[in-house]
Kinemage of the C-alpha trace (Angstrom):
@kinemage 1
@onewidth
@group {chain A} dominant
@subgroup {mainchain}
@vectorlist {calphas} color= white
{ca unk a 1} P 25.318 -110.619 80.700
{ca unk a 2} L 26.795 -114.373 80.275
{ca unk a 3} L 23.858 -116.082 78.072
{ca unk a 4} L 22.967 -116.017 74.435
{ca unk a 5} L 19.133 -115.449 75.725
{ca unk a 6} L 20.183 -112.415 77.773
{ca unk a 7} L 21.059 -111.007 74.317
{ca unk a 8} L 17.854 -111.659 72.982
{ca unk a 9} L 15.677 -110.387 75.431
{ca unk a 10} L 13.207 -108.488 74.010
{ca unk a 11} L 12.863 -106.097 77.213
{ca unk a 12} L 16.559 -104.866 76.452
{ca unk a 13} L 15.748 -104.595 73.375
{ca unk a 14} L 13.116 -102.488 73.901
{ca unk a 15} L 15.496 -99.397 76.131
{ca unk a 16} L 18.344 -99.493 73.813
{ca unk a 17} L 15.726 -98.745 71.047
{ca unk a 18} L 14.541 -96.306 73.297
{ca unk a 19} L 18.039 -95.190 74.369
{ca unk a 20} L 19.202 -94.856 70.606
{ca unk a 21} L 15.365 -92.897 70.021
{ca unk a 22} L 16.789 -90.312 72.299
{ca unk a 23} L 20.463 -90.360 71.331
{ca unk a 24} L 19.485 -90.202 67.237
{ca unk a 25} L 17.129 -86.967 67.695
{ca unk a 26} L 18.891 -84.395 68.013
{ca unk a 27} L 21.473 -85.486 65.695
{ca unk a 28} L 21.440 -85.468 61.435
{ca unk a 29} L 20.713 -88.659 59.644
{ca unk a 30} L 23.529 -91.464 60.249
{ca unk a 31} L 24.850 -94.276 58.327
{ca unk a 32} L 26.915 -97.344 59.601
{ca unk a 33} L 28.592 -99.489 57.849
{ca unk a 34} L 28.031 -103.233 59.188
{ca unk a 35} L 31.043 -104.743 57.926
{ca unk a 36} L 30.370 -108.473 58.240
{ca unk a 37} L 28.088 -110.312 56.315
{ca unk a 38} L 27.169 -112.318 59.563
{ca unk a 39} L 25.392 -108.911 60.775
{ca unk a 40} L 23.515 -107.955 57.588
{ca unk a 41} L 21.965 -111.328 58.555
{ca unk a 42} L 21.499 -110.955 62.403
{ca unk a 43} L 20.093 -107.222 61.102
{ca unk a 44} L 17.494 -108.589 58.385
{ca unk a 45} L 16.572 -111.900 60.587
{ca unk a 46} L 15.737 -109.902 63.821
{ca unk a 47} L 14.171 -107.143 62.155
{ca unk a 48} L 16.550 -104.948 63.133
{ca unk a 49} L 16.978 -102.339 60.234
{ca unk a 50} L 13.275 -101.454 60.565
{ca unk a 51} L 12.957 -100.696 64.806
{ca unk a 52} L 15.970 -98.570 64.544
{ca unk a 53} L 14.678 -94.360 64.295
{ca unk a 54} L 14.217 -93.181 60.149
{ca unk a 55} L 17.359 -91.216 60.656
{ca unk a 56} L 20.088 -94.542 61.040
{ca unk a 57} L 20.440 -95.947 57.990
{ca unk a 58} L 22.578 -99.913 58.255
{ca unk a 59} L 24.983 -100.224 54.983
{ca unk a 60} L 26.203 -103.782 54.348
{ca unk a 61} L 29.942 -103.790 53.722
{ca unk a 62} L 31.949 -106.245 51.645
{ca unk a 63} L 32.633 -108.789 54.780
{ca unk a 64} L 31.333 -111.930 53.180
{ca unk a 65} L 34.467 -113.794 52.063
{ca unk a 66} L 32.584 -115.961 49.718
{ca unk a 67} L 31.128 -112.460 48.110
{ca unk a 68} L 34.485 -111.156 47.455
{ca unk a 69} L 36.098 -113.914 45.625
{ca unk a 70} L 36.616 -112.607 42.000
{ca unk a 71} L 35.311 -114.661 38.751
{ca unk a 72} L 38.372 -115.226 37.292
{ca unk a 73} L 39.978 -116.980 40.695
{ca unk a 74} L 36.668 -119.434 40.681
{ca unk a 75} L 37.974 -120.133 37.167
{ca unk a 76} L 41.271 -121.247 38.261
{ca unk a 77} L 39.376 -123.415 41.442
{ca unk a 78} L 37.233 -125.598 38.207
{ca unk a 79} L 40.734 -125.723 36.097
{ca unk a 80} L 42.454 -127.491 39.043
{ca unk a 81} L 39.283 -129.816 40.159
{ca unk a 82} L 39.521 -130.639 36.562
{ca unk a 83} L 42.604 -131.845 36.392
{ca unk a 84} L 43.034 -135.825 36.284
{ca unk a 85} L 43.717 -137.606 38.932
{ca unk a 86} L 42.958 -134.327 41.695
{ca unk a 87} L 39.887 -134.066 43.852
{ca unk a 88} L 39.071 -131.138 45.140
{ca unk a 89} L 37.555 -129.749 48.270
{ca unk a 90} L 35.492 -126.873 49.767
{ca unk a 91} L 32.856 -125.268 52.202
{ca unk a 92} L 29.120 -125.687 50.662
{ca unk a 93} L 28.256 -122.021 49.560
{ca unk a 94} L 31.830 -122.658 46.942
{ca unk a 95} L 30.180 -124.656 45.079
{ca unk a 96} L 27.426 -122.521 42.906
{ca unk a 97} L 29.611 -119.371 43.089
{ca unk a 98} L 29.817 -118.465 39.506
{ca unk a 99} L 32.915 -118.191 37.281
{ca unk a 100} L 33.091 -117.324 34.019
{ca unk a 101} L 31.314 -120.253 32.351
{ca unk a 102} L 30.545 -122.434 34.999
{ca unk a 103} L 30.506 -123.468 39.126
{ca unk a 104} L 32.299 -126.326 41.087
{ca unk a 105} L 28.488 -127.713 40.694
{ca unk a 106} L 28.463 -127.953 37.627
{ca unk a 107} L 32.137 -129.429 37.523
{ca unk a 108} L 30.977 -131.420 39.573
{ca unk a 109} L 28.180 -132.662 37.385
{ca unk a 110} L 30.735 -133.144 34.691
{ca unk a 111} L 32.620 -135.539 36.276
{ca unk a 112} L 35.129 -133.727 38.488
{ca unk a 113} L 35.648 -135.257 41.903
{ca unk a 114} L 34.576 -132.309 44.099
{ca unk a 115} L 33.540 -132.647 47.406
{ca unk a 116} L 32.366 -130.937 50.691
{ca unk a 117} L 34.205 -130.820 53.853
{ca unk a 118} L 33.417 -128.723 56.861
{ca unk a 119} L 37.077 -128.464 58.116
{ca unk a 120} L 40.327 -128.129 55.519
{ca unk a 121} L 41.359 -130.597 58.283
{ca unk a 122} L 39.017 -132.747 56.903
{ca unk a 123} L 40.861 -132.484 53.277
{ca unk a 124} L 43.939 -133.639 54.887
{ca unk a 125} L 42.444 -136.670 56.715
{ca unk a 126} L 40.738 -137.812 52.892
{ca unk a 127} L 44.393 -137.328 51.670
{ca unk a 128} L 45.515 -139.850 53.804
{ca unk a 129} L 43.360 -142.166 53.352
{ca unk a 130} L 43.329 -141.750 49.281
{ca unk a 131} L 47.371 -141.545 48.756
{ca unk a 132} L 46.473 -142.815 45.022
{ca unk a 133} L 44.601 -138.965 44.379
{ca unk a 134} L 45.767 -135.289 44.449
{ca unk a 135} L 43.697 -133.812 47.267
{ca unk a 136} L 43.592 -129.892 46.940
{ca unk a 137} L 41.510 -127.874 49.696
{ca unk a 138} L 39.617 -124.356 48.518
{ca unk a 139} L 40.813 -122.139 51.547
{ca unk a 140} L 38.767 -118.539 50.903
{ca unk a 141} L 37.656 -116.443 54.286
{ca unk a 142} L 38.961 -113.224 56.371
{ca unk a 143} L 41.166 -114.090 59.425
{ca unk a 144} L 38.794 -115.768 60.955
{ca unk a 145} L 39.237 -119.135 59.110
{ca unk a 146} L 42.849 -118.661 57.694
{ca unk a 147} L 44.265 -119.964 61.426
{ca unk a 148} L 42.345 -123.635 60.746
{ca unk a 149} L 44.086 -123.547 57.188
{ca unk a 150} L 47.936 -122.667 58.919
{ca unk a 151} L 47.086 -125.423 61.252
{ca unk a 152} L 46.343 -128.064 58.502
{ca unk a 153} L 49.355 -126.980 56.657
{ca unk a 154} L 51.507 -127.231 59.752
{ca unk a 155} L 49.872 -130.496 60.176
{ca unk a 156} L 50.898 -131.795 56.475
{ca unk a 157} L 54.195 -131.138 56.717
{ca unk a 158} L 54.924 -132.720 59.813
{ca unk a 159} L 53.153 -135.837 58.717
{ca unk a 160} L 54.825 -135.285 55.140
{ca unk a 161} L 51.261 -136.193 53.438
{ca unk a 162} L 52.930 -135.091 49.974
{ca unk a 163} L 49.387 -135.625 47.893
{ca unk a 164} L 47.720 -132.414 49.861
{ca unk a 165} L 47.866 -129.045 48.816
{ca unk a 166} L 45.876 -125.796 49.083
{ca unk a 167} L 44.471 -123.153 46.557
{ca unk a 168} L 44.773 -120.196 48.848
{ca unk a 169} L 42.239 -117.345 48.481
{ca unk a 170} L 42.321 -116.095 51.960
{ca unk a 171} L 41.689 -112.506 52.621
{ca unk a 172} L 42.471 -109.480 55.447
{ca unk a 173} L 39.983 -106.827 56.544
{ca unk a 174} L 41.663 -103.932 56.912
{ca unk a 175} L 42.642 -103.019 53.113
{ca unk a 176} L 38.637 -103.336 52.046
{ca unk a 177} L 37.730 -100.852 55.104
{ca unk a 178} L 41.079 -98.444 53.527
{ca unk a 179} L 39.795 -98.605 50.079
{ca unk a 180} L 35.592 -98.025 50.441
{ca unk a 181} L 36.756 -94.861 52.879
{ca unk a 182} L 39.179 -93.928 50.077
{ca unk a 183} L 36.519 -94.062 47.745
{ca unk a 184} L 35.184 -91.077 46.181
{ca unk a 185} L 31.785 -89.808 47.891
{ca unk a 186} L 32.058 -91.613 51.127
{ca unk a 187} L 29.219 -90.703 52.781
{ca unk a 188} L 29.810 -93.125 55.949
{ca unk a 189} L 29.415 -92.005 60.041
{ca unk a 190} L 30.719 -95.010 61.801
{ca unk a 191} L 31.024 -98.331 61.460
{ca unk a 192} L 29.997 -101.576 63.095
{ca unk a 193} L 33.338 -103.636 63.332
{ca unk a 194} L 33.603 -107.624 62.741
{ca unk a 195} L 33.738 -109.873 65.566
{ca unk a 196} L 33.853 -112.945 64.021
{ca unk a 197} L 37.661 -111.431 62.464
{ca unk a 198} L 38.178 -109.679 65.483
{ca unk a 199} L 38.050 -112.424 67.497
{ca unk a 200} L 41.502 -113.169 65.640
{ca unk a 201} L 43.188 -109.748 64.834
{ca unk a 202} L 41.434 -107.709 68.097
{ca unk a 203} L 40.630 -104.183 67.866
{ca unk a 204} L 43.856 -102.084 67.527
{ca unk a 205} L 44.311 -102.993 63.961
{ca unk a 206} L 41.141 -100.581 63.350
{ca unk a 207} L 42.842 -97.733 64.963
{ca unk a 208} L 43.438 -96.183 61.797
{ca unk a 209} L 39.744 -95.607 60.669
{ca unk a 210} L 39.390 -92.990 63.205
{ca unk a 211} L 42.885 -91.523 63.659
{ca unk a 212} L 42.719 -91.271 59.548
{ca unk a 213} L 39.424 -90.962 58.898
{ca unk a 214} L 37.342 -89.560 61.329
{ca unk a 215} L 34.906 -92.362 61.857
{ca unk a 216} L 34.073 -94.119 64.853
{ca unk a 217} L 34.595 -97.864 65.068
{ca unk a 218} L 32.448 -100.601 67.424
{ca unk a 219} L 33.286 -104.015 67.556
{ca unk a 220} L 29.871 -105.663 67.555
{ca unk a 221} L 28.423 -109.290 68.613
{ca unk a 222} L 25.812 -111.003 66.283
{ca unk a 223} L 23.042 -111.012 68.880
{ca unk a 224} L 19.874 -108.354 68.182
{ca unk a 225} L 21.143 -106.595 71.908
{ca unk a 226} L 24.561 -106.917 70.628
{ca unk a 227} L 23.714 -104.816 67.509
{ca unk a 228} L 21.557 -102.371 69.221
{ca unk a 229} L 24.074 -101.329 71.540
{ca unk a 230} L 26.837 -100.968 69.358
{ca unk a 231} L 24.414 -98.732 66.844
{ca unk a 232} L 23.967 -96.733 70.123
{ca unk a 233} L 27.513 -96.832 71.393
{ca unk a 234} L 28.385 -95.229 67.599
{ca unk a 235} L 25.288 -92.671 68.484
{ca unk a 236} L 27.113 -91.227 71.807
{ca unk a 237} L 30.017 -90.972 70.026
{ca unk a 238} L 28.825 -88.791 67.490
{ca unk a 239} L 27.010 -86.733 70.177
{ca unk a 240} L 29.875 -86.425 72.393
{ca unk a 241} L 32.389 -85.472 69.243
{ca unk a 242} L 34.435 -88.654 69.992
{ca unk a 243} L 35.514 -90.681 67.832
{ca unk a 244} L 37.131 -93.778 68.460
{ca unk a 245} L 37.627 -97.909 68.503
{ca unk a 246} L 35.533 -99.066 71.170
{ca unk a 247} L 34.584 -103.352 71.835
{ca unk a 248} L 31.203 -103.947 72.680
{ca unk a 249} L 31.675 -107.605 71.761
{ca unk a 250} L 34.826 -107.915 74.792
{ca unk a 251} L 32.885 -111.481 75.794
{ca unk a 252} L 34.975 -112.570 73.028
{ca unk a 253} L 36.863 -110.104 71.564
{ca unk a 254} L 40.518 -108.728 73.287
{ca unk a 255} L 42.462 -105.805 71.894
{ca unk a 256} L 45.457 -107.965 70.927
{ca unk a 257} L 43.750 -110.758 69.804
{ca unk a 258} L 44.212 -114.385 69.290
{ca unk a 259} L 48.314 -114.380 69.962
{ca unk a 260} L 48.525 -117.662 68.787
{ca unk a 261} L 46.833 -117.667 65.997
{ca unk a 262} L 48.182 -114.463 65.046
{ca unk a 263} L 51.823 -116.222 65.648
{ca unk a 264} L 50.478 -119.351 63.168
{ca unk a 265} L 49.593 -116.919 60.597
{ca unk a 266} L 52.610 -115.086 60.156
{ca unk a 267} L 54.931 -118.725 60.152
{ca unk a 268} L 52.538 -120.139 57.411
{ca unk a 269} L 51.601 -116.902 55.042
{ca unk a 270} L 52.992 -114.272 53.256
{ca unk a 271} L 51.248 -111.443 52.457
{ca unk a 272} L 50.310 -111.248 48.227
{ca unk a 273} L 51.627 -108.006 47.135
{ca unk a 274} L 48.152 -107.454 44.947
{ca unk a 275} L 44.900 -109.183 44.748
{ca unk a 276} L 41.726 -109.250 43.286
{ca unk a 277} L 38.073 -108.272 44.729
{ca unk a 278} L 34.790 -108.782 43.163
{ca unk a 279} L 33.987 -105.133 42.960
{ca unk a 280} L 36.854 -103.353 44.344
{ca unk a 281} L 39.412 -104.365 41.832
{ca unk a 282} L 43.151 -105.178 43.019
{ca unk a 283} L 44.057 -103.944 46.585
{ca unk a 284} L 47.479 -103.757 47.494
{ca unk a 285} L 47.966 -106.150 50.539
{ca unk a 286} L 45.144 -107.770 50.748
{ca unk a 287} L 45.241 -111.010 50.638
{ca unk a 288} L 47.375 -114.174 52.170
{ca unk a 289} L 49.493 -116.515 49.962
{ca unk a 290} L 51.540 -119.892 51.214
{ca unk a 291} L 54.882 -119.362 52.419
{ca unk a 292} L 57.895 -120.741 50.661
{ca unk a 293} L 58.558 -122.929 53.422
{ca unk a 294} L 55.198 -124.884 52.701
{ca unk a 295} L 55.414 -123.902 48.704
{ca unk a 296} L 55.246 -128.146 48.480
{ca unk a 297} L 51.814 -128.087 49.718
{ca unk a 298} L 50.950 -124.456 47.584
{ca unk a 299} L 48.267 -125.768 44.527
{ca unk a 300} L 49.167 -122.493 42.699
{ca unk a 301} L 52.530 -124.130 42.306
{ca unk a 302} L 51.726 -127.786 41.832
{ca unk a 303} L 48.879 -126.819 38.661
{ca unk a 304} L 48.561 -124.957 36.264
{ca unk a 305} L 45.379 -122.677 36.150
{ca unk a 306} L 44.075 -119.804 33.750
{ca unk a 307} L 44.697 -116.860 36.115
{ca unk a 308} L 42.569 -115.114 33.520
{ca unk a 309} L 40.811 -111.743 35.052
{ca unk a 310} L 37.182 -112.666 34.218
{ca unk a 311} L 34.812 -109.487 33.941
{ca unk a 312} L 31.529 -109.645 35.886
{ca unk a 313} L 28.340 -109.993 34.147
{ca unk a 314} L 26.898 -106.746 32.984
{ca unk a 315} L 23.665 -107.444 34.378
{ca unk a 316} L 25.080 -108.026 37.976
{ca unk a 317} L 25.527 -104.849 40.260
{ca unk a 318} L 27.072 -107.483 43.186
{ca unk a 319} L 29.876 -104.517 43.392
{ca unk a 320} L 28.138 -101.969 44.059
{ca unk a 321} L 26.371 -104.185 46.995
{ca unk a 322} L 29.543 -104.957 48.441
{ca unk a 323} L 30.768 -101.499 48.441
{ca unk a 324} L 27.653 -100.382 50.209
{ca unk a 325} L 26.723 -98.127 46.996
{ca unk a 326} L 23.669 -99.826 45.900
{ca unk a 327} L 21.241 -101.730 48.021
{ca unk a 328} L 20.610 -105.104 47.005
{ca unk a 329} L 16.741 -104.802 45.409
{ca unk a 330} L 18.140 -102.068 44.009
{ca unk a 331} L 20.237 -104.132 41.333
{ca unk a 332} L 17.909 -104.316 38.198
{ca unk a 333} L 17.914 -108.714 38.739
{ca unk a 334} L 17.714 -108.899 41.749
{ca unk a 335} L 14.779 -111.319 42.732
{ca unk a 336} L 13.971 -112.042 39.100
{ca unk a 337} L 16.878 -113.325 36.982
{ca unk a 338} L 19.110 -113.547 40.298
{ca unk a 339} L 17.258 -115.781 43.553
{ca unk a 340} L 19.223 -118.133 45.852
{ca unk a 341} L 18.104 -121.101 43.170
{ca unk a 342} L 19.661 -118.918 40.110
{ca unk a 343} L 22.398 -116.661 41.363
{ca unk a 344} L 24.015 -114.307 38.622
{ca unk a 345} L 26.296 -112.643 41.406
{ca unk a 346} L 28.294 -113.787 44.699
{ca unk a 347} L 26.211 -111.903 47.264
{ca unk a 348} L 23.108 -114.071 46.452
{ca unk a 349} L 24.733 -117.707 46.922
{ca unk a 350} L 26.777 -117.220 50.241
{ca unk a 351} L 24.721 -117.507 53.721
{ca unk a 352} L 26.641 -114.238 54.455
{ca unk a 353} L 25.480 -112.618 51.647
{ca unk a 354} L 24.011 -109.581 51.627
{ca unk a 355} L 21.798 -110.066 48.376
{ca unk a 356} L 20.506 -113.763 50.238
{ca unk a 357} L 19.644 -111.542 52.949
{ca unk a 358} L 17.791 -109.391 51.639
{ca unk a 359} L 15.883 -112.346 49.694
{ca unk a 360} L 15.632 -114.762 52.513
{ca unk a 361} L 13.628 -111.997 54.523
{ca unk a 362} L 11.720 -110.834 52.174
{ca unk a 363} L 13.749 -107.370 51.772
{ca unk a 364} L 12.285 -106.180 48.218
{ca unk a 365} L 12.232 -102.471 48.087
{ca unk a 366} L 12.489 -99.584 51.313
{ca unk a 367} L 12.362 -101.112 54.939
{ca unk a 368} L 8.499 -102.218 56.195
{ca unk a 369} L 8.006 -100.929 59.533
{ca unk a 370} L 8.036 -103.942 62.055
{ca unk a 371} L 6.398 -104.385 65.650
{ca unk a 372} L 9.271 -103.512 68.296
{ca unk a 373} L 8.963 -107.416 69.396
{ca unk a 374} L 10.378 -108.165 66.013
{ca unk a 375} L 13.903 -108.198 67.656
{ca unk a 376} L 13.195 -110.655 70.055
């Protein structure tokens, strides 16, 4: 298949449902883990969750960068766009993110010059042209968008554009994946693997979850076929007693990866010896910091910011979601004191979040059976 249509044709739908009816029954209940916040979405906007047999059960897993970013780092992003003279940028779902007293919003509101670009190449480009201001870019995201923020660092060094810097809150996907299978009472079968990351790292870097583990791995597309047949690739695994990384998204996705952006990565970032995740604490190696060689353009070096560990509100349950323990209208606000319009947590204000997800269609308590044309 070569078109986006040809992965939404209901018709295929239909005999991989039919292929996964067959594969599923005469096996014991099975969950996956859908790592990416991009596929709790395809799952919940197709319908997907509620064609698939009562024995798969889909987990949402803590792949929605903006879900993961901790209160206390959000903190430091309003202490720097604060600061006089600095204007600060960021991708849309950053700004109502909560910290601990307050959002880029409402920073915004008090007089802070924060802004929304779609590119951190964008940032750059409004440093240039306003020499007079500090312009600082919010970089957050897996691998997937760390490459564009190497490039624009690359890019302000060679044009020396001293008044740019980044806050860097970039994050990797393998030590999330190590630490929920570390976790105690991991009750997880397989797992459908990131492509928008993978497109970056490829597939080998996942070799570990079954040579450790025991758990199959499928790289999955973000089309309702694409899902399906990964779900079912994970099925014949288990029936076969194989257990391995296999790529059903290989329209984009290589084993090696994006060479060059891998290559970008390592000359621009170091790897941060500890960081902090909304809901899985500090994990060892799992995030990207600014190499000295670009430490003139690093904003954690140019201001000075709280770096205060904030403690989540006792009413949210947003780590739980993220490690897949707790289904989102299972949290005691969710829909009532937390909607899209009031978020208490993370996973309710990002468009890859699995809480908006679950709100946006309508996903209040245990899946409602749905027509089989639901996927198309």
């Amino acid at each position: 298949m070569k078109f986006v249509d040809e992965f939404r044709d209901p018709a295929a739908a239909q005999r991989l449902l039919a292929d996964i009816e067959q594969a599923a029954a005469d096996q014991p209940p099975r969950k996956f883990m859908e790592v990416c916040g991009g596929h709790t979405h395809a799952i919940y906007r197709h319908g997907i969750e509620a064609l698939l047999p009562d024995s798969i059960e889909l987990i949402h897993g803590p792949g929605c960068p903006v879900c993961v970013i901790p209160m206390g780092r959000v903190d430091d992003a309003i202490a720097v766009a604060e600061a006089d003279g600095v204007t600060l940028c960021c991708f849309g779902d950053m700004l109502r993110v909560p910290g601990g007293q307050s959002t880029l919003l409402e920073a915004k509101a008090r007089g802070a010059d924060v802004r929304i670009v779609y590119s951190p190449l964008d940032a750059l480009a409004l440093a240039e042209r306003t020499p007079d201001r500090q312009v600082v870019f919010l970089a957050v995201g897996f691998e997937t968008t760390a490459p564009s923020t190497a490039v624009t660092l690359v890019q302000a060094r060679e044009r020396n554009v001293l008044n740019f810097s980044v806050f860097c809150n970039h994050v990797t996907i393998v030590p999330p994946l190590k630490a929920i299978l570390d976790s105690p009472g991991c009750d997880l079968d397989g797992f459908l693997g990131p492509g928008h990351v993978s497109t970056v790292i490829g597939t080998r870097p996942y070799r570990f979850v079954p040579e450790q583990y025991g758990r199959p791995l499928v790289t999955a597309g973000f089309e309702p076929v694409d899902i399906l047949q990964a779900a079912l690739m994970l099925l014949r695994q288990l029936a076969d007693g194989r257990c391995t990384v296999e790529n059903q998204y290989r329209r984009v996705v290589s084993g090696d990866g994006n060479r060059k952006a891998l290559e970008l990565l390592r000359e621009v970032f170091v790897v941060r010896p500890h960081f902090e995740w909304r809901g899985l604490g500090f994990i060892a190696q799992s995030a990207l910091g600014i190499a000295p060689e670009f430490s003139a353009w690093d904003a954690e070096l140019r201001w000075e910011v709280p770096g205060v560990r904030v403690a989540d509100p006792k009413a949210c349950q947003c780590g739980e979601v993220l490690k897949g323990a707790l289904r989102p209208w299972e949290c005691k606000v969710f829909g009532t004191a937390c909607t899209p319009e009031t978020p208490i947590g993370t996973c309710m204000v990002s468009s890859e979040g699995a809480c908006a997800a679950y709100y946006n269609y309508g996903r209040y308590s245990a899946r409602t059976r749905l027509p089989v044309h639901a996927a198309s």
